[in-house]
C-alpha positions, -999 to +999 in steps of 0.1 A: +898-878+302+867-875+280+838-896+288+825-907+250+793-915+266+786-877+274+802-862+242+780-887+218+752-866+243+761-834+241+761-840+204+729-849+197+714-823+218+733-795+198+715-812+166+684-811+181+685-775+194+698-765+158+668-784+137+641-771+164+661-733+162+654-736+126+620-749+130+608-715+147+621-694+127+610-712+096+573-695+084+548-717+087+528-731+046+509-705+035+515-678+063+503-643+059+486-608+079+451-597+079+444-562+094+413-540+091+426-511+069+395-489+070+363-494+093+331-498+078+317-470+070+289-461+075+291-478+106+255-469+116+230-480+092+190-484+090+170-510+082+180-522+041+210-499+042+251-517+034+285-505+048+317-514+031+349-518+050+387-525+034+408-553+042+449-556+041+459-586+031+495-590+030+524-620+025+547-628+056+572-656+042+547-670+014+527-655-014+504-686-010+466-675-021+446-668+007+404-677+011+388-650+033+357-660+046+333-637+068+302-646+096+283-618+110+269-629+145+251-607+176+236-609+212+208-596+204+177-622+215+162-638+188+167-611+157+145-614+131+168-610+106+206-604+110+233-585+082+248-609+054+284-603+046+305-608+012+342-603+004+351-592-032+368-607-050+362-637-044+386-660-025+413-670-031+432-641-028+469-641-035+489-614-014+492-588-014+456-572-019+428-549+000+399-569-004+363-554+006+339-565+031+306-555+023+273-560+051+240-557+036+205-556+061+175-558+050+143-545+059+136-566+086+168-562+103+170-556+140+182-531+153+214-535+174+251-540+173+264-569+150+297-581+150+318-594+112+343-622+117+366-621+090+390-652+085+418-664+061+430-696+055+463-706+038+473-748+042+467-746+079+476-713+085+443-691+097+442-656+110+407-634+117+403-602+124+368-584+138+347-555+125+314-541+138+284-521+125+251-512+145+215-510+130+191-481+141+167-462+125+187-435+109+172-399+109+162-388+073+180-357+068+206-333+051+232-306+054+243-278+040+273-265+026+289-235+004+320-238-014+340-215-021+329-197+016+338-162+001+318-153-033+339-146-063+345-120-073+360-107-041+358-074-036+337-060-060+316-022-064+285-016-057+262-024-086+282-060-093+275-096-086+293-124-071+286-161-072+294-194-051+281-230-049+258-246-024+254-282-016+227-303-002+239-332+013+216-360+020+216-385+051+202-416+056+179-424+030+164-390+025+151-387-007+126-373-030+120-338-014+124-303-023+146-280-006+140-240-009+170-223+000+176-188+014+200-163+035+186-163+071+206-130+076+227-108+062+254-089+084+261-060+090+224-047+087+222-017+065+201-003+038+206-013+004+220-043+016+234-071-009+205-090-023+203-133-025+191-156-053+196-192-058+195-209-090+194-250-086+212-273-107+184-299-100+152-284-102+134-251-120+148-212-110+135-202-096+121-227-071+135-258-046+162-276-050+158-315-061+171-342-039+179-376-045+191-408-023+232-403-024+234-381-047+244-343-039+220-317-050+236-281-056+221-248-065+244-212-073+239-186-051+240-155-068+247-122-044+238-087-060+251-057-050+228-024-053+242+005-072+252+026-102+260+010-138+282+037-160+268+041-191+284+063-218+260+080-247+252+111-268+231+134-257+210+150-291+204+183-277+236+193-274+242+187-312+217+215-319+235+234-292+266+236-312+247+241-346+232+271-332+259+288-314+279+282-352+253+295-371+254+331-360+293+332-371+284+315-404+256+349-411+275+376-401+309+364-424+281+361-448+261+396-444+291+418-436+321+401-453+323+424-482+313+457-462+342+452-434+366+447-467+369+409-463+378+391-496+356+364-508+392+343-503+392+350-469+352+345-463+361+311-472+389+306-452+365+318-422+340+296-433+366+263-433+376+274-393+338+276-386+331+240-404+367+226-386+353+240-351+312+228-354+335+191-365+357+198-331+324+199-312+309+170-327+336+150-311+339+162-283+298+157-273+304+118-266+331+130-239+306+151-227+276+125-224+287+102-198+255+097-178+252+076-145+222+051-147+209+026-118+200-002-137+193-030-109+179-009-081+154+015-091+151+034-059+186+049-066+202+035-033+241+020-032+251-009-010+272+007+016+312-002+011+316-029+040+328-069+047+293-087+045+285-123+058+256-143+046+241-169+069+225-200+047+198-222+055+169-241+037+135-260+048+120-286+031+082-290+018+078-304+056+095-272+070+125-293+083+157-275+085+195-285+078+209-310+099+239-293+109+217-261+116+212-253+156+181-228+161+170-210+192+143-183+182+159-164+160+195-173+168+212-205+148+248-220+151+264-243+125+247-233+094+269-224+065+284-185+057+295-170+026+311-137+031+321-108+004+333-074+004+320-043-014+347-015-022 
């Protein structure tokens, strides 16, 4: 027999386990994710330098707008002046979105590691999410780079030119300076080997390269082989040559025509083949004038057929060197090659 009591029970705790059931899997007014889609970047900065990072915002059960605020806070004692942070656009955001954080310093910044507290807030719904950047006293440099790394044409002959682009890079918040760029070597070593020149798209050729803050600086670096330039022309002697080896024929048909019993018909008709073979001659002289002339190396020496590989580098007006270039005496790793082959 049934108790009523206990079913009336059992009941009402099935209703309750069904509302609560429906409770958690309910979302919650306004709910949504906040993830870090890209780091900020730089994420070492000096002293009145920014970094920008991207945000994901996206909906999870409502498409509620969002407000995103940021606080940037450290452990380092007693800064003088810590990073400000802004989020763009401006909140509220409705999902789904990839908002930007942006940290500023200024001048006065300390240095040290600084943490960015990002939080959104939907009804009472509230996620953050964390980012860091660290302050130091950034290097003042640059890099180099060549692009594409094998000069075009490729191959070419001796006696031809090939080009490719350079870049300066700058770092930090190096700026304002000159950069003269050259090929540190050239391998294999031979004689007559291919000749550098750089021409800068910022800045007077020849001379130095220009360099601004962010922007990058390039120049065109122009490789020259050495050797022989075919040049095709008449040579005027040779005209006269064939005048005078005609005009003996032309005398004698002339003098002795009549006494060898030779018409005055047929003088004539000699005469036409002697005209038709001094025209043969004159057309055929050009063929015969092909001359070979060195017109970019005096010294008449050829750049030796062979794979060559230029190593690049550059100083500054203070004698500083590429970043990215390694040197121990005479021997440097990491700067940039260009290579090109002569046939």
């Amino acid at each position: 027999m049934v108790n009523p009591r206990q079913a009336v029970r059992a009941l009402v705790f099935a209703s309750l386990l069904l509302v609560f059931s429906a409770a958690s899997v309910s979302p919650a007014y306004g709910q949504f994710t906040l993830t870090v889609q890209s780091q900020p970047s730089p994420s070492a900065v000096d002293p009145n330098g920014t970094s920008t990072a991207t945000l994901n915002l996206q909906p999870n059960g409502s498409s509620s707008p969002v407000s995103l605020t940021c606080a940037v806070t450290t452990s380092i004692p007693q800064p003088v002046s810590i990073p400000t942070c802004d989020v763009s656009p401006t909140s509220p955001i409705t999902p789904p979105a990839l908002p930007s954080l942006t940290i500023t310093t200024t001048s006065s910044t300390s240095f040290g590691l600084y943490n960015i507290a990002v939080t959104g807030t939907s009804g009472s719904f509230s996620q953050t999410v964390n980012v860091s950047i660290t302050v130091v006293n950034v290097t003042q440099d640059y890099t180099l780079s060549a692009q594409p790394t094998t000069a075009t044409p490729n191959p070419v002959h001796a006696g031809a030119t090939a080009t490719t682009t350079v870049t300066i890079t700058p770092i930090g918040s190096y700026s304002g300076h000159q950069v003269t760029l050259s090929c540190l070597s050239v391998s294999p070593v031979v004689a007559a080997a291919p000749i550098c020149s750089f021409t800068p798209t910022n800045g007077t050729a020849p001379g130095p390269v220009q360099v601004t803050t962010g922007v990058l600086a390039t120049a065109t670096l122009t490789i020259t082989t050495l050797g022989p330039t075919p040049t095709v022309g008449l040579r005027s002697p040779r005209i006269f040559y064939a005048f005078w080896l005609l005009l003996p024929g032309v005398a004698l048909v002339g003098a002795f025509g009549t006494s060898f019993g030779i018409t005055k018909r047929g003088s004539k008709l000699i005469g036409m083949f002697l005209l038709l073979a001094l025209a043969s001659a004159l057309l055929l002289i050009p063929a015969c004038g092909s001359s070979s002339k060195n017109t970019n190396n005096p010294s008449g020496q050829i750049t030796p057929k062979n794979s060559y590989t230029f190593t690049l580098t550059g100083a500054d007006e203070n004698g500083a060197a590429p970043g990215n270039s390694q040197c121990t005496g005479t021997t440097c790793i990491g700067n940039p090659t260009v290579s090109l082959t002569v046939d």
